[in-house]
N, C-alpha and C positions, 0 to 999 in steps of 0.2 A: 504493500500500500504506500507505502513510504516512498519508495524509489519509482512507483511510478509516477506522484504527488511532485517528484525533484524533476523526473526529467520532463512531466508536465510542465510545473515553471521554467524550464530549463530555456524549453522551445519558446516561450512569451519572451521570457528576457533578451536570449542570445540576440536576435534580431534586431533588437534595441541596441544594445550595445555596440552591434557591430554600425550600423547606420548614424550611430553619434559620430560626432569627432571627438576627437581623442582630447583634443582643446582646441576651441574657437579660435579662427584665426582673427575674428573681430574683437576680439578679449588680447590680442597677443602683441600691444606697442610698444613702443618704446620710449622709455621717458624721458633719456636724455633729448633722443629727437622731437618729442612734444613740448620739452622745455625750452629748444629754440625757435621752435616753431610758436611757439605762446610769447615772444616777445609783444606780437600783434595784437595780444589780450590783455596786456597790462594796463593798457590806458583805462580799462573799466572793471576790467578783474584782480589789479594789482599784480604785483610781478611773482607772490607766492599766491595768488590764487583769492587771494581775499580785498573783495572788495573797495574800490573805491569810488566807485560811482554808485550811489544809493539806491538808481534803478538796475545795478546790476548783482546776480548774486553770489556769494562764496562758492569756487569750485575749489577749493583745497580739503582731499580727504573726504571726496566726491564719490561713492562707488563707479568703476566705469564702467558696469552697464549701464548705471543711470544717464554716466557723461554720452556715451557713444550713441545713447539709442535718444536722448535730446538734441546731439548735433545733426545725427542723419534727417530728424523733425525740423529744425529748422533749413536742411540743406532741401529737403524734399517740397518745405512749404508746411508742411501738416503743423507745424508753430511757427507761427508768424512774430518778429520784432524787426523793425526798422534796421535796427545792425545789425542785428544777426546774422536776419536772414539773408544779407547780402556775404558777410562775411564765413558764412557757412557753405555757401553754393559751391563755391571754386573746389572745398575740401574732397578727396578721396579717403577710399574706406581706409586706408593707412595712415593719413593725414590724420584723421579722428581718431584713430585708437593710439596713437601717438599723443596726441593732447589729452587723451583719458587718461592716459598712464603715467604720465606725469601729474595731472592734477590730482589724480586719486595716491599718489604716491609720500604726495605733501601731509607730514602727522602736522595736527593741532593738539593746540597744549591748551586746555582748558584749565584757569584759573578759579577757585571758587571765591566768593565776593565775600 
């Protein structure tokens, strides 16, 4: 009963596993290169990620799925902001998982008051 129960699940899984990737190549950037690449971001992101334009928000320690699957939204259109969305267009999928990895890369140091 047992072993037929394993390789029942065995058959569900296997296929799964195999048809994943092994690791996302849109998870896979590089952070030095997003970090030069983010020069372009400091005017409103600050140059470690955190803010300094009031309409713009903290990407420092950002998860970067969050980063990457908001940059392809504004490059796509599906979010819309004035800068953004222009500054988004040009990006390729390496380009953004490059700036994900970098800004998710940045620790913060939370102080208690």
């Amino acid at each position: 009963m047992l072993d037929r129960l394993l390789r029942s699940a065995f058959a569900v899984v296997l296929p799964l596993v195999l048809c994943a990737p092994a690791a996302s190549p849109a998870l896979a950037g590089d952070a030095e290169a997003g970090r030069a690449k983010a020069k372009a971001c400091v005017m409103c992101h600050g140059e470690m990620g955190l803010a300094t334009n009031p309409g713009a928000p903290n990407l420092a320690g950002q998860p970067m799925v969050y980063l990457i699957e908001e940059m392809k939204n504004y490059r796509s259109g599906k979010r819309q902001d004035p800068v953004m969305s222009v500054i988004a267009k040009p990006l390729t999928d390496a380009e953004i998982a490059d700036l994900a990895a970098w800004y998710a890369s940045i620790e913060i140091e939370i102080k208690a008051r």
